[in-house]
C-alpha positions in Angstrom: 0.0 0.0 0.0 1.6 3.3 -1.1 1.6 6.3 1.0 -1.1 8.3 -0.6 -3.2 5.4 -0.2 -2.9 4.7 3.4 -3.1 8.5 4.1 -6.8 8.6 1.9 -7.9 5.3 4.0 -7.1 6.9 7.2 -8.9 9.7 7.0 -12.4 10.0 7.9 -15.2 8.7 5.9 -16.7 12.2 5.4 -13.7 13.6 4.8 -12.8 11.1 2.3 -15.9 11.9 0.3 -14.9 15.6 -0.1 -11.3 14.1 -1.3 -13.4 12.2 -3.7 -15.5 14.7 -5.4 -14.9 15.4 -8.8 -12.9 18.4 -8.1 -12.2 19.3 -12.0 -16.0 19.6 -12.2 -16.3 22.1 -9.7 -13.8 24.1 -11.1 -15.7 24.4 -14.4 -18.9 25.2 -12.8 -16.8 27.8 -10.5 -15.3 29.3 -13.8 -18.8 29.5 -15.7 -20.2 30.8 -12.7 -17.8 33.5 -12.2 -18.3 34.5 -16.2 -21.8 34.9 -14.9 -20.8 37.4 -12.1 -18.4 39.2 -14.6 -21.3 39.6 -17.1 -23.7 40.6 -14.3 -21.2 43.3 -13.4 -21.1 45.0 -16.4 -24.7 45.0 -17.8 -25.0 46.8 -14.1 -23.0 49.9 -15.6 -19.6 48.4 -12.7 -21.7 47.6 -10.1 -22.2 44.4 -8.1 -26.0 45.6 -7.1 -29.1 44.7 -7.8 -27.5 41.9 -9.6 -23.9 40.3 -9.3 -23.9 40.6 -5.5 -27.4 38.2 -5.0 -26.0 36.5 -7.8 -22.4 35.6 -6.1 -24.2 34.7 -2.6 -26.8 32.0 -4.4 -24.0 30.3 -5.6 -22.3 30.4 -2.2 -25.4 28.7 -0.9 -25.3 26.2 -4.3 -21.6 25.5 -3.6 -22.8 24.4 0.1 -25.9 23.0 -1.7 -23.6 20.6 -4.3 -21.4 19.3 -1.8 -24.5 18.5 0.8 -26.3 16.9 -1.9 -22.8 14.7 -2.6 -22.4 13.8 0.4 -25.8 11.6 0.8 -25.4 8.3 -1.4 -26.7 7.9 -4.5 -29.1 5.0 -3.6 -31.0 7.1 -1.4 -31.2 9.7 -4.1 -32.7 6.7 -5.8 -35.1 5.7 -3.8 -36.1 9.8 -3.4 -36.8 10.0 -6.9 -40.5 9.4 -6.5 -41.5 11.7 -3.8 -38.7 14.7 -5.8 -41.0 13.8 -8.6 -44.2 14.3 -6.6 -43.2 16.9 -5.2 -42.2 19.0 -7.7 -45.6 18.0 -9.4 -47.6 19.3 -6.5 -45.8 22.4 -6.6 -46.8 22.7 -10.0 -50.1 22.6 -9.3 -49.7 24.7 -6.4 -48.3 27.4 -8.9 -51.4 27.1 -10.6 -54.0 28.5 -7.8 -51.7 30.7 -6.0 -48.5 31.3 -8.2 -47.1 34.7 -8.5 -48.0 36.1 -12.3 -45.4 38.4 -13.7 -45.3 39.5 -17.2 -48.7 37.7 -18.4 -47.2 34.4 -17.0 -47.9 32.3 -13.7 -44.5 30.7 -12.6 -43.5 30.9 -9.5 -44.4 30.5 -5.7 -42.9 33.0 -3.4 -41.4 31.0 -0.4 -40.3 34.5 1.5 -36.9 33.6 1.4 -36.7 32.8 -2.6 -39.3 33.0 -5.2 -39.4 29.6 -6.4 -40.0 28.5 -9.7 -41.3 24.7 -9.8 -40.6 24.3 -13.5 -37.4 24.4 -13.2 -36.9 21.9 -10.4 -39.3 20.0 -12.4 -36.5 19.4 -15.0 -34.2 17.5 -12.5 -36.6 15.8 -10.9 -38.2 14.5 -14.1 -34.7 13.0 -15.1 -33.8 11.5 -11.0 -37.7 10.0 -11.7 -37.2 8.2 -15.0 -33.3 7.4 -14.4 -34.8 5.3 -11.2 -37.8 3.8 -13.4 -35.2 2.5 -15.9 -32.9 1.5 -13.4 -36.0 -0.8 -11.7 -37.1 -2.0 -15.2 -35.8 -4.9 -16.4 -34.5 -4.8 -19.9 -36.0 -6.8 -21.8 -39.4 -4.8 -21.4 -37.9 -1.6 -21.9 -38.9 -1.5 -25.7 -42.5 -3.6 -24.7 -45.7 -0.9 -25.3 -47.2 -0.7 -21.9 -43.7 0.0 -20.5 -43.1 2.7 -22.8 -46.4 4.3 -22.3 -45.8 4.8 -18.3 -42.8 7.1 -19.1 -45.0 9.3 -21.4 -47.5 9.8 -19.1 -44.8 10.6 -16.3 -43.5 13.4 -19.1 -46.7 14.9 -20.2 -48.3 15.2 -17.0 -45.8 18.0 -15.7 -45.6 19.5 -19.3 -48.7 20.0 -19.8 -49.0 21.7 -16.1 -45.7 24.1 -17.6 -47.4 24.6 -20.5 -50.7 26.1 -19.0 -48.5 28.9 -16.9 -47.5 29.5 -20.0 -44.0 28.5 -20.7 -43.6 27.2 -23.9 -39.4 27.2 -23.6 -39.6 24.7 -20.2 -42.2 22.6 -21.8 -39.9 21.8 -25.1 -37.3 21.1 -22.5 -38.9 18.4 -20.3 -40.0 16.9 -23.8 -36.4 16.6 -24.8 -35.3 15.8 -21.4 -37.7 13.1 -21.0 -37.2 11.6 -25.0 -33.2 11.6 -24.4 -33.9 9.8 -21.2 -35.8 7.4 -23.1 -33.4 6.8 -25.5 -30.5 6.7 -23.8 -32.3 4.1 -21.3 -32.4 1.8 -24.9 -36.0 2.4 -26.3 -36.7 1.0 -29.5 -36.2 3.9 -32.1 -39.0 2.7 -34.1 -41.2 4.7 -31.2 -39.4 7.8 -31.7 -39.1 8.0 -35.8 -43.1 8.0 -34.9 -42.6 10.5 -32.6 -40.9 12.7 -35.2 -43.5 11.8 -37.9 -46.1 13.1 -35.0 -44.0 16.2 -34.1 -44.5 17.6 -38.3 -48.2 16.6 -38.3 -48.3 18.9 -34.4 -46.2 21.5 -36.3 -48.6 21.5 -39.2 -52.0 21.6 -37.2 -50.2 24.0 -35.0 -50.1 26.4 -38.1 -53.2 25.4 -39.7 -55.0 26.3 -35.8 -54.2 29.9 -36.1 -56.9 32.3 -36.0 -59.5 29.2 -35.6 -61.2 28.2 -32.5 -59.0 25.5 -32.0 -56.0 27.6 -32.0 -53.3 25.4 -30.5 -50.8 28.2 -29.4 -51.7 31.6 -27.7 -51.2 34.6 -29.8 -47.9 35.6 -28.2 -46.6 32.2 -28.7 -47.3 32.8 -32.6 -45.6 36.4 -32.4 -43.1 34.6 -32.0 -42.4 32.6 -34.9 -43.3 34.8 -36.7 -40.5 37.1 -35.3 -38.3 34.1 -35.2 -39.0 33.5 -39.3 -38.8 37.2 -40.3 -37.5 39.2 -37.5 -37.2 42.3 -40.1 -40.5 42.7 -40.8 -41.3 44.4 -37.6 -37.8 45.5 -36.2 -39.5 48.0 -33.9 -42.1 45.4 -32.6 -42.2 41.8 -31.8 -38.8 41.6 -33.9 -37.2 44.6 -31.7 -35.7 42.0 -29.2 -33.8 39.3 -31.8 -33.0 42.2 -34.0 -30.8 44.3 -31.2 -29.8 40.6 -30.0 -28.0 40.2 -34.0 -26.4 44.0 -33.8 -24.7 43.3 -30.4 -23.3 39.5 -31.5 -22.2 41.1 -34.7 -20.8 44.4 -33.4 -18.0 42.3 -31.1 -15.8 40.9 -34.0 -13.4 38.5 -33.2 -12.3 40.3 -30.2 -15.1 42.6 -28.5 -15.2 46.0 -27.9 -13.7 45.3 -24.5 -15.2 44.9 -20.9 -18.1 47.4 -20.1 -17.8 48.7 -23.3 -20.7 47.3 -25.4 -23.1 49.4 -26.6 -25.8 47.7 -27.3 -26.1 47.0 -22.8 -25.0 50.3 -22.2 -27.4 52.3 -23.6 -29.9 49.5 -22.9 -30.7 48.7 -26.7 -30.8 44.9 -25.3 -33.7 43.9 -23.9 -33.4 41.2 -20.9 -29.5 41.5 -20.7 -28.8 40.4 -17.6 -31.1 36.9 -18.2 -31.9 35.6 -21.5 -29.9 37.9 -23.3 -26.9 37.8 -21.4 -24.8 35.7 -23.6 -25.6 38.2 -26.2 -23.6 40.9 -23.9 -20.4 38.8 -23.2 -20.0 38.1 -27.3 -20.4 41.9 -27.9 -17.4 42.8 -25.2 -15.4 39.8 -25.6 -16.4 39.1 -29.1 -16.0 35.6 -30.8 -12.8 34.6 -28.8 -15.2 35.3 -25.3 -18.4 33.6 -26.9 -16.3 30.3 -28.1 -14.4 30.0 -24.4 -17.8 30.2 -22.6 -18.9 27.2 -25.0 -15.5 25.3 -24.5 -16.0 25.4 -20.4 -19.9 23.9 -21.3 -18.8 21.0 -23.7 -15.8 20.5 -20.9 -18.6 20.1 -18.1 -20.4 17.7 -20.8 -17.1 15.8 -21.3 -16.3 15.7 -17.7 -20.3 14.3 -16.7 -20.6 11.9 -19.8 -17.2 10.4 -18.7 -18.1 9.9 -15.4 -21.5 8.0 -16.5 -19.4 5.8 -18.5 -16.8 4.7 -15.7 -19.8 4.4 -13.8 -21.2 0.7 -13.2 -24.6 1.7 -11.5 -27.5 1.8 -14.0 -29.2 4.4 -12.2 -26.2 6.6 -11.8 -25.5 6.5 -15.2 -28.5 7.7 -16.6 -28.9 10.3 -13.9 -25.4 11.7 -14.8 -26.3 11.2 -18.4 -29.7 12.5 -18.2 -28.3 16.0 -16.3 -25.7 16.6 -19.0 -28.6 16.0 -21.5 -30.6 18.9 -19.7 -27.3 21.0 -19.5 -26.4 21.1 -23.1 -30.2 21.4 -23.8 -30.3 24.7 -21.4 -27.5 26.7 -23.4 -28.1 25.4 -26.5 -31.5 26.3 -26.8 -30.2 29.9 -24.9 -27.6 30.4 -27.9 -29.4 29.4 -30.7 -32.2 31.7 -29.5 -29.9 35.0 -29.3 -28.5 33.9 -32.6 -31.8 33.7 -34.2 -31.3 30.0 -34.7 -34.4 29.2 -33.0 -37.4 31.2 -31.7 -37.4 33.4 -28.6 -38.7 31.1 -26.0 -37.3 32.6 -22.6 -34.4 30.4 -21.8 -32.1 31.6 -19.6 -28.1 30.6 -19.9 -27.0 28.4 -17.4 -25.1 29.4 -14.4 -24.7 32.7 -16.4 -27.7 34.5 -16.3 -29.3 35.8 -13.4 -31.7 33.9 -11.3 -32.3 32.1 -8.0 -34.1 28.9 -8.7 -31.9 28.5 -11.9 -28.6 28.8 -10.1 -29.6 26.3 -6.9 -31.6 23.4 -8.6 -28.5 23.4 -10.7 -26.1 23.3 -8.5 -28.3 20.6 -6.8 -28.3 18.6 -9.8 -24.4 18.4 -10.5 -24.7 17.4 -6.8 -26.3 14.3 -7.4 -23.5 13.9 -10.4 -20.9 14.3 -7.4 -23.0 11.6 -5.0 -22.9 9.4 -8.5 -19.5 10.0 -8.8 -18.4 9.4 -5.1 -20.3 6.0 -4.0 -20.0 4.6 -7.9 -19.1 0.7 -7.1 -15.1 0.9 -7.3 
């Protein structure tokens, strides 16, 4: 037995855990974090209030949060999966009848000490929920109908609650969180080249509904594609917001115009910059080189979580792990390609970037449970 060795078994089982962690992972999330609190900063005007300051202290409490969650061992987690999922599903409905409505949506519950919005704990849960129901599934009825029914109606039943608030953005998320926990559990694709063929008929009656009775989408919701397919033809309007978003990506060049220099935040031409648009901010004062190092620490942070899953010999801690970085990547694509006019504005924040309480802790909680996965793996 080596030195190091007998030094790491001697020590205490707690603090052995913390020596376990997956310290390279916290660094990245620590490093994407403080890009957040730099961003925050500036689109202030150099000041860490109202934002960078609450900002900075949530993810104090999410650091605490991550390591606490780490801590616990993953098969508890697993056998908490159900009553997370419940509970975030009660909470739902909770939002529903006494939710707090802000900007013609109801989404969150204010607890006093944070206003919480359930949605977005929904999106972890949803993933610890179906990660356990695969792991207690054997696999030879994974593909079998009835068995593949159950999981749809555990993912439509909190979507359509999102839905209803409404939050179109959160609802195309658990849809792609749940599908990619489906497939990456082993689902037959046969199920989902159906799913597709269903998704252009929805897309088609969507468009067909408009201005009918049966109109699938509200009007806002159709603004927006319409803003998303021709963002020019009302630039002062419903196109006013993706329009400014293109000026301020394009204005930074390879380089940027340099920190707390962009104009486009300055002089507040950029609507939302300190949430959804924030990432449109750091590309216009750090330009291309800024924009592509934010995305290298993300697909890092993928690398770093699909790696772990894949070392890991636990079914269920596998497709957690897997299941998080699926909802990860999902969270800033879909942020990105919506600033870039890639994709319609659907009010995604960037991850660990952009401000916001909920975001920041259920977050941090989730690449807890990537740490617990990581710690008690069978070695």
């Amino acid at each position: 037995m080596s030195y190091l060795e007998y030094t790491v078994k001697s020590v205490p089982t707690g603090f052995r855990k913390i020596l376990h962690l997956n310290w390279p992972l916290a660094v990245l999330l620590a490093s994407v974090c403080g890009v957040g609190f730099l961003m925050l900063y500036s689109v202030a005007g150099g000041s860490y209030t109202p934002w960078a300051e609450p900002q900075m202290k949530r993810f104090a409490a999410g650091l605490v949060l991550m390591v606490g969650v780490a801590m616990v061992p993953i098969w508890l987690w697993r056998n908490l999966s159900g009553v997370a999922y419940g509970t975030a599903l009660v909470l739902l409905v909770a939002v529903a009848f006494v939710g707090d409505e802000r900007k013609g949506s109801q989404r969150w519950l204010d607890l006093g000490f944070i206003d919480l919005q359930p949605s977005e704990l929904m999106k972890i849960t949803l993933v610890m929920f179906l990660a356990a129901y695969y792991d207690w599934l054997p696999a030879r009825r994974v593909s079998r109908p009835f068995w593949v029914l159950l999981p749809l109606g555990i993912i439509f039943l909190p979507t359509a609650l999102v839905l209803e608030q409404p939050d179109l953005g959160t609802s195309i998320l658990l849809l792609a969180a749940g599908g990619g926990m489906m497939f990456l559990a082993g689902v037959h694709w046969a199920y989902f080249a159906a799913v597709i063929a269903s998704a252009v008929g929805l897309v088609t009656a969507v468009f067909q509904s408009r201005g009918t009775p049966w109109q699938l989408l509200n009007n806002y919701q159709y603004r927006r594609i319409d803003t998303f397919l021709d963002p020019a033809a009302d630039p002062l309007g419903a196109g006013y917001h993706i329009t400014q978003s293109k000026i301020a990506l394009g204005s930074g060049g390879w380089t940027g115009r340099g920190f707390m220099q962009g104009t486009q935040s300055r002089l507040n031409f950029l609507p939302e910059k300190h949430t959804d648009f924030i990432f449109t901010t750091l590309a216009e004062e750090f330009g291309f080189v800024g924009a592509i190092s934010l995305l290298s620490l993300y697909a890092l942070i993928i690398v770093f979580c699909v790696v772990t899953a894949i070392m890991n010999k636990d079914r269920f801690s596998s497709l957690l792990t897997l299941g998080i970085a699926l909802n990860f990547f999902l969270f800033f694509a879909v942020n990105m390609s919506m600033v870039m006019g890639l994709a319609p504005v659907v009010g995604v924040p960037l991850p660990l970037v952009s401000y916001g309480g909920s975001a920041m802790l259920v977050l941090m909680l989730a690449f807890g449970l990537v740490q617990s996965a990581h710690v008690h793996r069978p070695r």
